[in-house]
ChimeraX commands (.cxc) that place a marker at each C-alpha (Angstrom):
marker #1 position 7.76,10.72,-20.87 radius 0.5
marker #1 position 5.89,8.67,-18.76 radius 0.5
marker #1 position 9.10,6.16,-18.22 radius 0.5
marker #1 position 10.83,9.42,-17.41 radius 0.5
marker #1 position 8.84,10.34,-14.99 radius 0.5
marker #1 position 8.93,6.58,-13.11 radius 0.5
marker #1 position 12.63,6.94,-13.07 radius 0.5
marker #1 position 12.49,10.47,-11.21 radius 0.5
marker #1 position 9.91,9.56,-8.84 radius 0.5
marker #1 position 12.47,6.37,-8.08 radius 0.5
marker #1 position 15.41,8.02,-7.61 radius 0.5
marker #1 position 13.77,11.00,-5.86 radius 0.5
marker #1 position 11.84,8.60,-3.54 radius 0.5
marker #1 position 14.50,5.56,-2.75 radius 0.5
marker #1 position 16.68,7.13,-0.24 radius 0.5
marker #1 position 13.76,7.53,2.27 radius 0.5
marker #1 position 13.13,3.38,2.15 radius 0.5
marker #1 position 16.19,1.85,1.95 radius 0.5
marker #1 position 17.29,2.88,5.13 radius 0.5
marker #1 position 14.28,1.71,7.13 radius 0.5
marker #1 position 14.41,-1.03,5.30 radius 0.5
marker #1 position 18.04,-2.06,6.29 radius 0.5
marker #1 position 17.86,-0.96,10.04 radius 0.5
marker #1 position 14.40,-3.75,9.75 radius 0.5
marker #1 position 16.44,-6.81,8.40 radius 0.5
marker #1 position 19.80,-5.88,10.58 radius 0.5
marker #1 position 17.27,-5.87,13.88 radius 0.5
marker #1 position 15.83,-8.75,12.40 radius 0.5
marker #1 position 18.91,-10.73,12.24 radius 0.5
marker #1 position 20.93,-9.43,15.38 radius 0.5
marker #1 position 17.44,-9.61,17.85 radius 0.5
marker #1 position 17.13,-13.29,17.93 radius 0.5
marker #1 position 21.08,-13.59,18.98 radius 0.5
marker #1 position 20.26,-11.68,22.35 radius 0.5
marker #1 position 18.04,-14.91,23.47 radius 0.5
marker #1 position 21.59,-16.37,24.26 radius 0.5
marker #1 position 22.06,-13.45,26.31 radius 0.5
marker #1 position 21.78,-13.87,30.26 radius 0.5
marker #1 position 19.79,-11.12,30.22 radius 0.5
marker #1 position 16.20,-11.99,29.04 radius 0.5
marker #1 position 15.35,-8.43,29.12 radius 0.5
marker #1 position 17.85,-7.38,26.69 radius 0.5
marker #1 position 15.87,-9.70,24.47 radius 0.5
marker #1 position 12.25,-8.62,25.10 radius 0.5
marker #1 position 14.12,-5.53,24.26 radius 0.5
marker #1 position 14.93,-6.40,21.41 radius 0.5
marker #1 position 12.18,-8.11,19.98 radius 0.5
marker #1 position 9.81,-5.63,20.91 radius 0.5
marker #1 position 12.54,-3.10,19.06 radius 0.5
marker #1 position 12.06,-5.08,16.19 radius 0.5
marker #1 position 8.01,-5.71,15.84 radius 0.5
marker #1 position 7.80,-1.68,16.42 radius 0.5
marker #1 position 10.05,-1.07,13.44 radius 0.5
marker #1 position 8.44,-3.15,11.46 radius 0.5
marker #1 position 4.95,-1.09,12.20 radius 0.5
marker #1 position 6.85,2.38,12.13 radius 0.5
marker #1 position 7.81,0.84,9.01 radius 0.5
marker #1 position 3.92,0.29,7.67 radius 0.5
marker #1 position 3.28,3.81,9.02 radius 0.5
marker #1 position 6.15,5.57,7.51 radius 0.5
marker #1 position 4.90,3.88,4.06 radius 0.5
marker #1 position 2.00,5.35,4.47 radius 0.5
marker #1 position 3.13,8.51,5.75 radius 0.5
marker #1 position 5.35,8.93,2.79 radius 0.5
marker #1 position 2.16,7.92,-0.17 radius 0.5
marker #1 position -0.43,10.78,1.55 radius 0.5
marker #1 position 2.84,12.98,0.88 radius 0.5
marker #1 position 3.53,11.97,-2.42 radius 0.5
marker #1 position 0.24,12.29,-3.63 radius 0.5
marker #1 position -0.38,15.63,-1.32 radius 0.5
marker #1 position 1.86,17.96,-1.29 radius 0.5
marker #1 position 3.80,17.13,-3.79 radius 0.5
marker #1 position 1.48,17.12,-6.66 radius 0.5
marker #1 position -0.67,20.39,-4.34 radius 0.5
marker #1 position 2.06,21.98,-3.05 radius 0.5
marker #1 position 5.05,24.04,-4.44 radius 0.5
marker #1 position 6.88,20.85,-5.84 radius 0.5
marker #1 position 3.76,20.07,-7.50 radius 0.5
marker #1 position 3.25,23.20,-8.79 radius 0.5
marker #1 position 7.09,22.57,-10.64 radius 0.5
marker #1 position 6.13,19.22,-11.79 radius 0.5
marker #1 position 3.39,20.65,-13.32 radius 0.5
marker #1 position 4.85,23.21,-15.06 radius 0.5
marker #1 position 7.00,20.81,-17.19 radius 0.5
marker #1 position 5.47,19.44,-20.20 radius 0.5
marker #1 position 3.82,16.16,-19.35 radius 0.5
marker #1 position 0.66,15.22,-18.95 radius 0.5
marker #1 position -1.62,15.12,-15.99 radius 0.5
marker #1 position -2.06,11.05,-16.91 radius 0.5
marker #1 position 1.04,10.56,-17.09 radius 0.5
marker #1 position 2.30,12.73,-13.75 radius 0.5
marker #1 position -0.66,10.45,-11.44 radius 0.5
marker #1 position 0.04,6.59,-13.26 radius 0.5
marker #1 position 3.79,7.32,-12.33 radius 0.5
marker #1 position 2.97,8.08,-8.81 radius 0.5
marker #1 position 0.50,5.53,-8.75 radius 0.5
marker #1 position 3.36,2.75,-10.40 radius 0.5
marker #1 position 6.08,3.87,-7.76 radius 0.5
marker #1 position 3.87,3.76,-4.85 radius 0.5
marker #1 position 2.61,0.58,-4.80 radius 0.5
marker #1 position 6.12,-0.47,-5.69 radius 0.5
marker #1 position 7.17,1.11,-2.39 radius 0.5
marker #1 position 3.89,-0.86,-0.96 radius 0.5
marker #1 position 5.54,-4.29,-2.52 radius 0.5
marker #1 position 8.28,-3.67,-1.09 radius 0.5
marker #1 position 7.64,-2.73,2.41 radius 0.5
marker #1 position 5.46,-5.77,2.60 radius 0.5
marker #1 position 8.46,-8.18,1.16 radius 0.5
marker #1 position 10.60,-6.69,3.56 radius 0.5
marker #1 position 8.63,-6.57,6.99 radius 0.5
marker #1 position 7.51,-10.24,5.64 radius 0.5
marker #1 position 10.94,-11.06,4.93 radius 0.5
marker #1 position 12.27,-10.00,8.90 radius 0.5
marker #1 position 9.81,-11.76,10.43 radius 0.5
marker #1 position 10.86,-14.80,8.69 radius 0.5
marker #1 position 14.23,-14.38,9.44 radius 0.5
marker #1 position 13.30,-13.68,12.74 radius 0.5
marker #1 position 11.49,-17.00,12.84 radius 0.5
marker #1 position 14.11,-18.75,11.43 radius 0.5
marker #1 position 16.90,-17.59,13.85 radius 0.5
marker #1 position 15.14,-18.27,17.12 radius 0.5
marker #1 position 12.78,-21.07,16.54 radius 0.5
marker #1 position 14.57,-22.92,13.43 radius 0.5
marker #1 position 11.26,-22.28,11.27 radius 0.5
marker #1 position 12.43,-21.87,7.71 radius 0.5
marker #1 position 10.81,-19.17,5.61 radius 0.5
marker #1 position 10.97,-20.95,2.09 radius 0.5
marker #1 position 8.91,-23.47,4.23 radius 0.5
marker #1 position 6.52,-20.57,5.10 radius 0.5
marker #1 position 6.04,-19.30,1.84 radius 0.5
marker #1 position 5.31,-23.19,0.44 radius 0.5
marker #1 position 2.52,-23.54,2.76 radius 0.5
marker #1 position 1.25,-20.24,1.75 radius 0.5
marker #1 position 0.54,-21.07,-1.92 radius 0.5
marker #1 position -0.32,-24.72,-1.12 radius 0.5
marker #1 position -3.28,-22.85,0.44 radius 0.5
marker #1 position -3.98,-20.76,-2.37 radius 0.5
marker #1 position -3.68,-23.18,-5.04 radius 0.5
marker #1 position -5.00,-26.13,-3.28 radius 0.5
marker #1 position -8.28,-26.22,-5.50 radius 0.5
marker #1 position -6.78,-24.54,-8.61 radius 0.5
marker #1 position -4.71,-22.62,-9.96 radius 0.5
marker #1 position -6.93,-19.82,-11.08 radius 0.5
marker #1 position -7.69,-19.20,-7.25 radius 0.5
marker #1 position -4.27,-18.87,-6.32 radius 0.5
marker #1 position -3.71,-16.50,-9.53 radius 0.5
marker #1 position -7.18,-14.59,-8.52 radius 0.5
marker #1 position -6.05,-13.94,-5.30 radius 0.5
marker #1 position -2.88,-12.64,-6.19 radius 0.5
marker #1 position -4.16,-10.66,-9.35 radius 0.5
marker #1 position -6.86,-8.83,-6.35 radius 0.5
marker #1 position -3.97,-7.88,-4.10 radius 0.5
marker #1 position -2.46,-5.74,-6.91 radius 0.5
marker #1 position -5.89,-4.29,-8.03 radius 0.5
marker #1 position -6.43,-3.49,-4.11 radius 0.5
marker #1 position -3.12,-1.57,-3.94 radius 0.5
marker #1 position -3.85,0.30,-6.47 radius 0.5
marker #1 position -7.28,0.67,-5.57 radius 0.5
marker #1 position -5.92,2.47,-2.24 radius 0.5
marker #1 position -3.52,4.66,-3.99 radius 0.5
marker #1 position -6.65,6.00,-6.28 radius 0.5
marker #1 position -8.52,6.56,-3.33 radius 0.5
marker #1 position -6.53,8.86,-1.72 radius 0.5
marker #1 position -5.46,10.94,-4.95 radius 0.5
marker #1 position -9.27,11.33,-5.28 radius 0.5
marker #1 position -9.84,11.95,-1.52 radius 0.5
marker #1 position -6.75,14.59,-1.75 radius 0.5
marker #1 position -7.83,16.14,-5.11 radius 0.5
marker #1 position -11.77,16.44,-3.98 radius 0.5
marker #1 position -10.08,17.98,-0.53 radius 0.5
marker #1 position -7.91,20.69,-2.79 radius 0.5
marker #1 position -10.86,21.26,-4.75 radius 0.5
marker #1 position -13.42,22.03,-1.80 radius 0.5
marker #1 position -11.58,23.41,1.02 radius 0.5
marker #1 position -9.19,26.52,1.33 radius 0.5
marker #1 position -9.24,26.64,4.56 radius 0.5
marker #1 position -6.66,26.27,7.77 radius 0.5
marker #1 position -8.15,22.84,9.23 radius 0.5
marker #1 position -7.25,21.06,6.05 radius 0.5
marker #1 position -5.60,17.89,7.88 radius 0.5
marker #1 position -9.19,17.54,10.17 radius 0.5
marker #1 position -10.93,17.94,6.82 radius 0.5
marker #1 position -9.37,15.36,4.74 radius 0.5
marker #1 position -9.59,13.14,7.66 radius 0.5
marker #1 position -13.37,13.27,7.66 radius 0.5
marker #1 position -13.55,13.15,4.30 radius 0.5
marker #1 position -11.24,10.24,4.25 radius 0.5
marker #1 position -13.68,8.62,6.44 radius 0.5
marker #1 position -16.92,9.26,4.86 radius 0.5
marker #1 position -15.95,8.16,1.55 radius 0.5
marker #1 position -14.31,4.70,2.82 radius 0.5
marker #1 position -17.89,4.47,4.95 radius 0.5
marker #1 position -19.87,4.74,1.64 radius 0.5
marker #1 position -17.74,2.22,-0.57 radius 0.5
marker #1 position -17.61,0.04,2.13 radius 0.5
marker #1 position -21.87,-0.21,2.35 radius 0.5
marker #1 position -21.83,-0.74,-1.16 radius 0.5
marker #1 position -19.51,-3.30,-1.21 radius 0.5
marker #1 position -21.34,-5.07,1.62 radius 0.5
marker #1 position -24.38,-4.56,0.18 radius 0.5
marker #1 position -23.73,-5.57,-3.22 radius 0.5
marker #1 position -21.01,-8.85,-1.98 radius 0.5
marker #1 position -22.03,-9.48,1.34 radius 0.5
marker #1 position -25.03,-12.37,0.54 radius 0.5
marker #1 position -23.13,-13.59,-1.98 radius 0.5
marker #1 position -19.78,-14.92,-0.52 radius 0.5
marker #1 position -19.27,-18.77,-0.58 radius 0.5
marker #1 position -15.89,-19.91,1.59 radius 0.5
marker #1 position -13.95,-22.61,1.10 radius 0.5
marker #1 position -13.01,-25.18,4.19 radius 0.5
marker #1 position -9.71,-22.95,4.62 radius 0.5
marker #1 position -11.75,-19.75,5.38 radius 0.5
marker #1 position -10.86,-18.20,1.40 radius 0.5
marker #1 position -13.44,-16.75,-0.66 radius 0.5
marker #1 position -14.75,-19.36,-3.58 radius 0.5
marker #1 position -12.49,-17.97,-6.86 radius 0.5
marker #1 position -16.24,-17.03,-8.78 radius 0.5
marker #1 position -17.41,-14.77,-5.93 radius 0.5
marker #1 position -13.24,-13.33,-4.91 radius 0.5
marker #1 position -13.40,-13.15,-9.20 radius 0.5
marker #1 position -16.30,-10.62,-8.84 radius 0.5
marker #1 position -14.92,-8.27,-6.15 radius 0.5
marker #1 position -11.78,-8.26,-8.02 radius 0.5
marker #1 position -13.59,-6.97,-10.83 radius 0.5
marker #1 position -15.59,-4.31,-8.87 radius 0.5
marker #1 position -12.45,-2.93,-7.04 radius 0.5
marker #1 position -11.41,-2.77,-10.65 radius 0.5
marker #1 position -13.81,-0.93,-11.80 radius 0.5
marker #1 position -14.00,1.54,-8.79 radius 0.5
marker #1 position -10.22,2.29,-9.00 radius 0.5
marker #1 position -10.70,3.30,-12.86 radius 0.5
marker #1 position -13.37,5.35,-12.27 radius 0.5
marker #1 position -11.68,6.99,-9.06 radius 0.5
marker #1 position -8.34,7.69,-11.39 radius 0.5
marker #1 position -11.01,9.03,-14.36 radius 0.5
marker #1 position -12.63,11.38,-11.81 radius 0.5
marker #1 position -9.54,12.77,-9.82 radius 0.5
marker #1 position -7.63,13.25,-13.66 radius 0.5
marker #1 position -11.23,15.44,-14.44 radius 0.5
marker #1 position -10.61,17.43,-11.30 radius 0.5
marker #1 position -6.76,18.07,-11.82 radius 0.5
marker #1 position -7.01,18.38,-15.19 radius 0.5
marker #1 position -10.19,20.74,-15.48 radius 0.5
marker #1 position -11.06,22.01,-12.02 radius 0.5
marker #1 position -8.32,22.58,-10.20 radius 0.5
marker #1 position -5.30,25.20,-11.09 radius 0.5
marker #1 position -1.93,22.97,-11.23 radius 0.5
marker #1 position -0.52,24.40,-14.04 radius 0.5
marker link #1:1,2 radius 0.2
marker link #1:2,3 radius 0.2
marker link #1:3,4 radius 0.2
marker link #1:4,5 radius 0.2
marker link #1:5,6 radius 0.2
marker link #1:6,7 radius 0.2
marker link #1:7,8 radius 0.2
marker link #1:8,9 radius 0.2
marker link #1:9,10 radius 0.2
marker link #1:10,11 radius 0.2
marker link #1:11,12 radius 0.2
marker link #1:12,13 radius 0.2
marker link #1:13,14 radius 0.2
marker link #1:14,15 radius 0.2
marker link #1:15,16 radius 0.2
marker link #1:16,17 radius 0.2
marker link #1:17,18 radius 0.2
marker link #1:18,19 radius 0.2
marker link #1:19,20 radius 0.2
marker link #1:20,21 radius 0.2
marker link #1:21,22 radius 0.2
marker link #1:22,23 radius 0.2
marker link #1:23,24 radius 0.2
marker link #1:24,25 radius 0.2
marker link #1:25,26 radius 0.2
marker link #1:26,27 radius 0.2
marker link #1:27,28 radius 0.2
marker link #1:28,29 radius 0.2
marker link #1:29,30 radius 0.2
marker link #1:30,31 radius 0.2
marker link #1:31,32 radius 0.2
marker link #1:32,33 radius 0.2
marker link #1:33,34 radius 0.2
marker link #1:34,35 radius 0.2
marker link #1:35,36 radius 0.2
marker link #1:36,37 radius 0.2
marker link #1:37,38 radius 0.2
marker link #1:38,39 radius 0.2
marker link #1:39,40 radius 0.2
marker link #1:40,41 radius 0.2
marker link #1:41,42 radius 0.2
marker link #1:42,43 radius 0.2
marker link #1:43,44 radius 0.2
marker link #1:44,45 radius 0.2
marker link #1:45,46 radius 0.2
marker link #1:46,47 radius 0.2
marker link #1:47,48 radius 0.2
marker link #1:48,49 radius 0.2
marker link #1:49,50 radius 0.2
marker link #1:50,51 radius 0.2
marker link #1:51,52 radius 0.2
marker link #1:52,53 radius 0.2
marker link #1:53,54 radius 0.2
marker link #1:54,55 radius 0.2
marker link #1:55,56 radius 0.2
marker link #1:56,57 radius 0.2
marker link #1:57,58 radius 0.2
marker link #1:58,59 radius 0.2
marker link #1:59,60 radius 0.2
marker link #1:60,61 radius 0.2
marker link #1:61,62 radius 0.2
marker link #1:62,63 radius 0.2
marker link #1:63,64 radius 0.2
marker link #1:64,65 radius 0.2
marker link #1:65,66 radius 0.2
marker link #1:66,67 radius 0.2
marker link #1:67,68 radius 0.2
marker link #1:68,69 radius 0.2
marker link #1:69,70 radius 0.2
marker link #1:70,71 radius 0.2
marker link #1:71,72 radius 0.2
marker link #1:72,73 radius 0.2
marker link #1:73,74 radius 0.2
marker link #1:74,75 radius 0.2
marker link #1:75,76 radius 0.2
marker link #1:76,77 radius 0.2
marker link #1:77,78 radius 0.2
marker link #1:78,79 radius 0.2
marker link #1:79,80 radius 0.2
marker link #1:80,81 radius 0.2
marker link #1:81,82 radius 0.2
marker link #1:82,83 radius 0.2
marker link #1:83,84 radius 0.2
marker link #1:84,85 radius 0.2
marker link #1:85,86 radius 0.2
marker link #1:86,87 radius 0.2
marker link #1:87,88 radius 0.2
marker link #1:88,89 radius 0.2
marker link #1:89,90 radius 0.2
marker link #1:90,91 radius 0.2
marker link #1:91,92 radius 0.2
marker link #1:92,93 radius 0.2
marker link #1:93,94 radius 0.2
marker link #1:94,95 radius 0.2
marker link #1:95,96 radius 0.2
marker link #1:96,97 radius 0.2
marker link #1:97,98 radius 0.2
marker link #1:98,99 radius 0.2
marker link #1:99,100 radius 0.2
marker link #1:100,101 radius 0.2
marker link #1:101,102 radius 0.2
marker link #1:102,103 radius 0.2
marker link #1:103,104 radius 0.2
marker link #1:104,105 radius 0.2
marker link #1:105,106 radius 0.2
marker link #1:106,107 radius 0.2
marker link #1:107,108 radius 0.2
marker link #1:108,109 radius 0.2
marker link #1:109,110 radius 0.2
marker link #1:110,111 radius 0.2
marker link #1:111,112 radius 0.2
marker link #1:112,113 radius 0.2
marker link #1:113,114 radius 0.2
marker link #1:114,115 radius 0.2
marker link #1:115,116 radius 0.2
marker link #1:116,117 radius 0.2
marker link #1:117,118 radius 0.2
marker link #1:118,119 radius 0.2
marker link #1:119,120 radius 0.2
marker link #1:120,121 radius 0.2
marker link #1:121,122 radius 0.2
marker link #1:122,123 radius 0.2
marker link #1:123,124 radius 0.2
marker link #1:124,125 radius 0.2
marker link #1:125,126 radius 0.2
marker link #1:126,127 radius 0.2
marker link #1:127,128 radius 0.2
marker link #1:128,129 radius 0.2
marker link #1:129,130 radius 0.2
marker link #1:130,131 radius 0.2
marker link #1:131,132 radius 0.2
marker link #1:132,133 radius 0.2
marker link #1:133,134 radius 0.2
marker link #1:134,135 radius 0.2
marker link #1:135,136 radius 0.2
marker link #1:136,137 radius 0.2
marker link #1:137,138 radius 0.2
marker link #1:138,139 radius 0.2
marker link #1:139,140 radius 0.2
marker link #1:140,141 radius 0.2
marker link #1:141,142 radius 0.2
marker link #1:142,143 radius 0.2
marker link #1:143,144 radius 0.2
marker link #1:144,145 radius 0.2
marker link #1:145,146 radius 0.2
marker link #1:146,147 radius 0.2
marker link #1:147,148 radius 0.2
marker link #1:148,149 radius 0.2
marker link #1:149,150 radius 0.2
marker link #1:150,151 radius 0.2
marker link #1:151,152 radius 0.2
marker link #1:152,153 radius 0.2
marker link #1:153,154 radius 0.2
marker link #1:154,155 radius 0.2
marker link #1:155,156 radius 0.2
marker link #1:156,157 radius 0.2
marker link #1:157,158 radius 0.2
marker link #1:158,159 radius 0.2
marker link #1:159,160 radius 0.2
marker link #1:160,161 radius 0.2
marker link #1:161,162 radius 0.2
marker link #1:162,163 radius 0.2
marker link #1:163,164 radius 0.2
marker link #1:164,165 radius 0.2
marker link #1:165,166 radius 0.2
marker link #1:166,167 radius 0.2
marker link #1:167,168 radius 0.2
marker link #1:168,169 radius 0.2
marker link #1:169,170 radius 0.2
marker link #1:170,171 radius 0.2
marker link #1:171,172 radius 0.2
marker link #1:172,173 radius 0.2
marker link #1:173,174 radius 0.2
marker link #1:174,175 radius 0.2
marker link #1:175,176 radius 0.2
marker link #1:176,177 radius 0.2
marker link #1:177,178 radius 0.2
marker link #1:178,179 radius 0.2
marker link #1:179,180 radius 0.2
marker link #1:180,181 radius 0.2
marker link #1:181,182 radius 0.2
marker link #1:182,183 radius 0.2
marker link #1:183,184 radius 0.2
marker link #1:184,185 radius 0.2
marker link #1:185,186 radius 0.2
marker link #1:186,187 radius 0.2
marker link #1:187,188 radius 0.2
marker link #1:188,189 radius 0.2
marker link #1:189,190 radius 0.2
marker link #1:190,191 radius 0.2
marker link #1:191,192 radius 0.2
marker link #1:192,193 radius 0.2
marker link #1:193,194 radius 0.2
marker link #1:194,195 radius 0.2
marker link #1:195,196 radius 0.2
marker link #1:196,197 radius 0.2
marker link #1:197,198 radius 0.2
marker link #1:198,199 radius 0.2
marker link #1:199,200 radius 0.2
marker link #1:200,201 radius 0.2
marker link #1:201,202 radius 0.2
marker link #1:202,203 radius 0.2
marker link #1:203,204 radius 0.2
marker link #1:204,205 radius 0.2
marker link #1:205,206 radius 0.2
marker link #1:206,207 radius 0.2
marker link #1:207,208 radius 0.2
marker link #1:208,209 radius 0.2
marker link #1:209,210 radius 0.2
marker link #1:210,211 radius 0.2
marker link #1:211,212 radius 0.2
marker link #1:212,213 radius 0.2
marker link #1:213,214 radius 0.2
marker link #1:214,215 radius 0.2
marker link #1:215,216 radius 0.2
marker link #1:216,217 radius 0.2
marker link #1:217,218 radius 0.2
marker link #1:218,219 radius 0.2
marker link #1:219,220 radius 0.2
marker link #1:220,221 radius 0.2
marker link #1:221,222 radius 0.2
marker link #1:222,223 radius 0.2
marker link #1:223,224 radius 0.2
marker link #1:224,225 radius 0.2
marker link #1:225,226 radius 0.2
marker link #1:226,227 radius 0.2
marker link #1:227,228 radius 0.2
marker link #1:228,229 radius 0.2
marker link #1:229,230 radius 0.2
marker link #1:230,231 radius 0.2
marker link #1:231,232 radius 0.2
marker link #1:232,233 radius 0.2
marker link #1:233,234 radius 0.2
marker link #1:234,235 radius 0.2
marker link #1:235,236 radius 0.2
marker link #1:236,237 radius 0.2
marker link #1:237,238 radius 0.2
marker link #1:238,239 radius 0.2
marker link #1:239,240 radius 0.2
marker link #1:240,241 radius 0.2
marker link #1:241,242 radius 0.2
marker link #1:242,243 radius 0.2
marker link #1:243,244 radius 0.2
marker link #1:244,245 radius 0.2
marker link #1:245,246 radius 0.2
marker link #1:246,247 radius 0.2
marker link #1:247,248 radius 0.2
view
């Protein structure tokens, strides 16, 4: 069921993405060729075009996982998800599987313009880019390349649990008509309190390297206790779907 439920929330969810993603790489490619152009205003033009769709592009991600994880698991399409038979587990690591593949991707791609972008007007090749990038990484070894890597998936998912607890603690303590203002708040008291203990708990202990990275021991830890805060943030937000709050 729960591969069932991937697929759906892929093939309900792809025709919002693609589009922005295409109109991103076609600006990408076509912006640098108005340089040429006598007009070095249609070029600020377009290159300004271009860096804004690339941020309406981070925004509409975003947008689009506070609605996936809102109103439709709280609202009516929610309330028709739920009233198939499949579990509550099942219905939040689906969203929480497509989501941050939608996060992947909207990274690759606005990554992926830029590049070409690059490449295009100033000659700088992307596979060239992306070299340097990992020589970084994995300059001291390759368990600090792999660590940093391994803590940008935990973070993703890390988000995506925070705001299905932030929207399921919202649902479950507020009724009322300012429910936008409210989870805003909310959003920004909780973030305020994981963010002190994170800084209190990691902020003496933090050795960097000559590049400006975190030493692999100390980036290995935070991994680990992002880990364990996005568990215990999907454990909690299943309890309150699953036992406090009427989806059924």
């Amino acid at each position: 069921m729960l591969l069932k439920l991937i697929k759906h929330e892929l093939i309900s969810s792809y025709r919002k993405y693609l589009p922005i993603y295409a109109v991103v790489i076609i600006m990408s490619i076509l912006s640098p060729a108005t340089y040429r152009s006598s007009l070095l205003s249609l070029y600020g033009l377009a290159s300004s075009a271009l860096m804004l769709i690339i941020g309406a592009m981070g925004v509409y991600t975003i947008y689009n996982l506070i609605l996936s994880l809102g109103l439709r698991v709280y609202g009516n399409p929610g309330y028709l998800l739920f009233s198939l038979p499949v579990k509550t587990r099942d219905i939040m690591i689906s969203k929480a599987i497509v989501n941050a593949i939608w996060i992947i991707c909207s990274g690759a791609f606005g990554l992926l313009a830029f590049s070409i972008f690059l490449n295009r007007f100033i000659g700088i090749d992307a596979l060239d880019l992306i070299r340097e990038l990992f020589s970084v990484l994995f300059q001291n070894d390759v368990m600090f390349g792999i660590i940093y890597i391994v803590f940008g998936f935990v973070y993703i998912f890390y988000i995506i649990a925070f705001l299905m607890f932030i929207l399921a603690l919202l649902n479950l303590i507020y009724k009322g008509e300012h429910k936008i203002l409210t989870g805003i708040i909310l959003y920004f008291v909780m973030s305020t309190v994981i963010s002190f203990i994170s800084v209190t708990i990691f902020g003496s202990l933090f050795g960097v390297t000559s590049t400006g990275l975190i030493q692999s021991y100390d980036m290995l830890w935070v991994m680990l206790y992002y880990l364990i805060i996005t568990i215990t943030l999907f454990l909690v937000t299943h309890y309150m779907m699953d036992k406090k709050l009427d989806l059924q």
